[in-house]
MDTraj code that builds the backbone (N, CA, C; nanometers):
import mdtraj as md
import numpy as np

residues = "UNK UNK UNK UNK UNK UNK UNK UNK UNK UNK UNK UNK UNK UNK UNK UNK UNK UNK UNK UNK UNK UNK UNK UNK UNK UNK UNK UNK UNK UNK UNK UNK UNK UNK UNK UNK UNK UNK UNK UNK UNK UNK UNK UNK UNK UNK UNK UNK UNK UNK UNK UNK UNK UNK UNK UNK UNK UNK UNK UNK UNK UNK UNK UNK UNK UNK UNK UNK UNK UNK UNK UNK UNK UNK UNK".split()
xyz = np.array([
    [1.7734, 1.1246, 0.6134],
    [1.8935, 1.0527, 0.5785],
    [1.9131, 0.9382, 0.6781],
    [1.9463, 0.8363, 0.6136],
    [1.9603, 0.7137, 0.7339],
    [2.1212, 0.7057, 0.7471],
    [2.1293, 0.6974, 0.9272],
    [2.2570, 0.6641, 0.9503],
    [2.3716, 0.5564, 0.9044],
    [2.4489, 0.5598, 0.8495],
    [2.5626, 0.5139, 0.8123],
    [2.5511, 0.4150, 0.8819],
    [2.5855, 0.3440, 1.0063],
    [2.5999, 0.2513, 1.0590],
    [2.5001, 0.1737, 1.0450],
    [2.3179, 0.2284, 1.0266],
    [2.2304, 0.1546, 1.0197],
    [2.2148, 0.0852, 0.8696],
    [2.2709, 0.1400, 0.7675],
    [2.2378, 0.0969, 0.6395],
    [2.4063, -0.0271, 0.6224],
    [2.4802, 0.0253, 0.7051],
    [2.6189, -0.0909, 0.6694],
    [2.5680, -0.2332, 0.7454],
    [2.4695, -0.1825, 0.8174],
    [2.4220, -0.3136, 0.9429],
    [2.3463, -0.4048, 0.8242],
    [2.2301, -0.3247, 0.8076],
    [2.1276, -0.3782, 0.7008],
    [2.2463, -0.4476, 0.5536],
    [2.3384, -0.4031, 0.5267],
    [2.4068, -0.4222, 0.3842],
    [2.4813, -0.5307, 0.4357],
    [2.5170, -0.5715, 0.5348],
    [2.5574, -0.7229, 0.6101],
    [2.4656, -0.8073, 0.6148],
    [2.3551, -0.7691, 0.6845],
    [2.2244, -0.8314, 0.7260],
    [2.1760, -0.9414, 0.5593],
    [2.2290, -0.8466, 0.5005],
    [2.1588, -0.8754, 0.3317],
    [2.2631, -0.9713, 0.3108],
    [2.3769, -0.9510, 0.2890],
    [2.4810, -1.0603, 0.2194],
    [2.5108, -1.1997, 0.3185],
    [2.4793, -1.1391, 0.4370],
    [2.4439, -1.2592, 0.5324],
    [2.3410, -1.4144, 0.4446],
    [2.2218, -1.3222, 0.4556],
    [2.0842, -1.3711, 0.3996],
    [2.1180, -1.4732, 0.2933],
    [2.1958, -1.3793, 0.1922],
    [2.2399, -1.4520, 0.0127],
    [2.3627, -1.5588, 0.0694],
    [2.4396, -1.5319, 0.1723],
    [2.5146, -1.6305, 0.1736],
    [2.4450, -1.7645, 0.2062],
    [2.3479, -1.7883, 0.2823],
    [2.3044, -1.9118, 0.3939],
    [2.2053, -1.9596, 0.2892],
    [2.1659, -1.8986, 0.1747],
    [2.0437, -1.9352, 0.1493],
    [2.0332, -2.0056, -0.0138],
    [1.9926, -2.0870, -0.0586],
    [2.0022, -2.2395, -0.1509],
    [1.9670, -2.1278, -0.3093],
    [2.0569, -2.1020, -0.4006],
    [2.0529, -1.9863, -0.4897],
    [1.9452, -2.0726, -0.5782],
    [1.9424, -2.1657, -0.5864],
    [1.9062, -2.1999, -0.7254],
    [1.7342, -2.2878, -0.6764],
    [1.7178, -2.3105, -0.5408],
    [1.5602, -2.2991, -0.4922],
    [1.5310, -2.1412, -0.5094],
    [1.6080, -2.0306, -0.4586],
    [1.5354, -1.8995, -0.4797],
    [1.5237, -1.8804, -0.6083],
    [1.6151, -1.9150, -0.7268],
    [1.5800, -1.8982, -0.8637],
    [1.4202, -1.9831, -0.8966],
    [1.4180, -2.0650, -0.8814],
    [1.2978, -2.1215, -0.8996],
    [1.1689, -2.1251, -0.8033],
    [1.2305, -2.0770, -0.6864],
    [1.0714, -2.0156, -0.6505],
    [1.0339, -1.9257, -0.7195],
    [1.1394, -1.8217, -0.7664],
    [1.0938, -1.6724, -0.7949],
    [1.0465, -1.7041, -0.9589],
    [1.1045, -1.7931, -1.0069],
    [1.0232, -1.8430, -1.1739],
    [0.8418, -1.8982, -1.1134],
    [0.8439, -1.9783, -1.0278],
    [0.7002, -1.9664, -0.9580],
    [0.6322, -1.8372, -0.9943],
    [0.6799, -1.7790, -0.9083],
    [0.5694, -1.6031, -0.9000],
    [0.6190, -1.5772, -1.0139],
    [0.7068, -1.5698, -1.1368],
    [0.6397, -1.5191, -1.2605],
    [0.5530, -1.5677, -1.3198],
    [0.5531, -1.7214, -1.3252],
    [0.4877, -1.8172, -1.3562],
    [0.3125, -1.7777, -1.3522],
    [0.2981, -1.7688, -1.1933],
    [0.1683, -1.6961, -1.1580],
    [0.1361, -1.5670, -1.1750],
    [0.2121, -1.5288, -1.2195],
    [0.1732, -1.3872, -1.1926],
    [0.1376, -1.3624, -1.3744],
    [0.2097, -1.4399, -1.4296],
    [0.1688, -1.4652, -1.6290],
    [0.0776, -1.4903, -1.6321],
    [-0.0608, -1.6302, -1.5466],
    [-0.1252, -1.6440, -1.5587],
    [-0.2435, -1.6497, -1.4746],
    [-0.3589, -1.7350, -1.4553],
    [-0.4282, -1.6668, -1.3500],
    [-0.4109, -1.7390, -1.2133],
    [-0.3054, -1.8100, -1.1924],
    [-0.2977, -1.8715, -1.0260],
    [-0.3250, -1.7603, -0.9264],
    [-0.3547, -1.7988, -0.7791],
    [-0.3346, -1.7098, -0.6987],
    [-0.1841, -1.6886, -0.6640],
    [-0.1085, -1.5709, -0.6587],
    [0.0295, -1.5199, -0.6400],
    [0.0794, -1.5475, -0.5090],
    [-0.0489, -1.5353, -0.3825],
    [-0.0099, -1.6094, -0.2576],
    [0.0867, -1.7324, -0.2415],
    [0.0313, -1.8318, -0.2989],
    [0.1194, -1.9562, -0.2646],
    [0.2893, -1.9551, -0.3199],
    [0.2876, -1.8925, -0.4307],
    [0.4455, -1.8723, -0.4773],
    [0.5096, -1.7562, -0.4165],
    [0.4780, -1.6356, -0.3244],
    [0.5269, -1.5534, -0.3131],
    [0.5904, -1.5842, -0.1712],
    [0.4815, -1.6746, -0.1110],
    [0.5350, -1.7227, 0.0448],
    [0.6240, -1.8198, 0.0183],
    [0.6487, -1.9112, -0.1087],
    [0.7262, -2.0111, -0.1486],
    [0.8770, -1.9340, -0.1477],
    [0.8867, -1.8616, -0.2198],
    [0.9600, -1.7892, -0.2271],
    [1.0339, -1.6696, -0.1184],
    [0.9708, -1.6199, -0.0505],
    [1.0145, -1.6078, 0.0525],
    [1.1013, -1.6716, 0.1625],
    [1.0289, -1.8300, 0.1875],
    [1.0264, -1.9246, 0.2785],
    [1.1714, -1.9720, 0.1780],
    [1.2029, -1.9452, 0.0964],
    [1.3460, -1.9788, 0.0523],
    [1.4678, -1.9067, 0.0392],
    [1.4500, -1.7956, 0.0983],
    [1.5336, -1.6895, 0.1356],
    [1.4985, -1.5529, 0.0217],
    [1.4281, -1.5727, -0.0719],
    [1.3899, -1.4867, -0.1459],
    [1.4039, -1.3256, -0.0845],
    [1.4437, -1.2170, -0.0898],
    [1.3848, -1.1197, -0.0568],
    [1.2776, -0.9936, -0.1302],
    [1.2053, -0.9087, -0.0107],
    [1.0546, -0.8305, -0.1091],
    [1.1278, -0.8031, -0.2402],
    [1.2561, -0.7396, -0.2349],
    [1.2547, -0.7045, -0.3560],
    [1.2841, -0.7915, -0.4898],
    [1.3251, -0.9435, -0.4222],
    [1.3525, -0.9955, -0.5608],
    [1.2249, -1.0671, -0.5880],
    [1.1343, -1.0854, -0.4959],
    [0.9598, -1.1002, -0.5093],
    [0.8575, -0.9835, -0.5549],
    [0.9651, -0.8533, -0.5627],
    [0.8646, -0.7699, -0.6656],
    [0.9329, -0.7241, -0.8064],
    [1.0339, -0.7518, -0.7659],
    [1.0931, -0.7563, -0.9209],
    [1.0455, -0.8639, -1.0712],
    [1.0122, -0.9799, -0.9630],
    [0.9488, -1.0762, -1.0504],
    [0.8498, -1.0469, -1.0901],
    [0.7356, -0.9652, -0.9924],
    [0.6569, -0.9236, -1.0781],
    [0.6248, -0.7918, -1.0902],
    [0.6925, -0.7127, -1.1089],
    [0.7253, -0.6167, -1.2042],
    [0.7793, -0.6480, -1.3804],
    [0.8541, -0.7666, -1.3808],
    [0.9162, -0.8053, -1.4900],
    [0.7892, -0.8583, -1.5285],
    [0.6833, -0.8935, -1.5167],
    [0.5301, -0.9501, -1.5852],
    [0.4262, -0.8266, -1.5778],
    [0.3760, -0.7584, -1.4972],
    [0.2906, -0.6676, -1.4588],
    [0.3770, -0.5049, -1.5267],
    [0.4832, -0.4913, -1.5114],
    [0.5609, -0.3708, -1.4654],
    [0.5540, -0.3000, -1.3671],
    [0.6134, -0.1685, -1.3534],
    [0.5918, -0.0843, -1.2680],
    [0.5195, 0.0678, -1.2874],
    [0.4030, 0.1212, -1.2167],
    [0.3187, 0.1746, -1.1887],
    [0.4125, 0.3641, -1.2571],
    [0.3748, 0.4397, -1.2949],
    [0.4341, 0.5683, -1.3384],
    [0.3176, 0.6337, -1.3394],
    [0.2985, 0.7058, -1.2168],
    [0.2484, 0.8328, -1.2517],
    [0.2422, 0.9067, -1.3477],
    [0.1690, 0.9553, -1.4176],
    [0.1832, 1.0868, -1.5001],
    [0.1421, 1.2003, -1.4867],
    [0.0892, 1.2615, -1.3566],
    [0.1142, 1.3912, -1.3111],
    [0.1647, 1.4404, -1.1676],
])
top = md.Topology()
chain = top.add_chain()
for i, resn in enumerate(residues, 1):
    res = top.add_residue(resn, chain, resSeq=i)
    for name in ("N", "CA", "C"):
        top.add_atom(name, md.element.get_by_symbol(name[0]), res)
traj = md.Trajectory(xyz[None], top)
């Protein structure tokens, strides 16, 4: 279980991030990495694009999850 104080730190840390950071460059980096990730570019150059714009992992794997999906075990 993670401590309370450490996850309210991190849940600041985050809205911090979304506040400072240009919404509508992260919308369109992250159309980048679907972009690439639809077809055959390398995913490198848009994923660091995206990043480098405040993007975070998860809204850089959500993008491609929304093209690829996500992985399900079946046993």
């Amino acid at each position: 279980m993670v401590d309370r104080s450490v996850e309210e730190a991190q849940t600041q840390r985050l809205a911090d991030l979304r506040s400072r950071r240009d919404p509508a460059a992260v919308a369109a980096a992250l159309d980048g990495v679907s972009a690439a990730a639809a077809g055959t570019a390398n995913l490198l150059y848009p994923m660091k694009q995206a990043l480098l714009a405040g993007a975070t992992l998860g809204e850089v794997s959500g993008s491609l999850a929304d093209v690829f999906g996500r992985y399900r075990p079946t046993a």
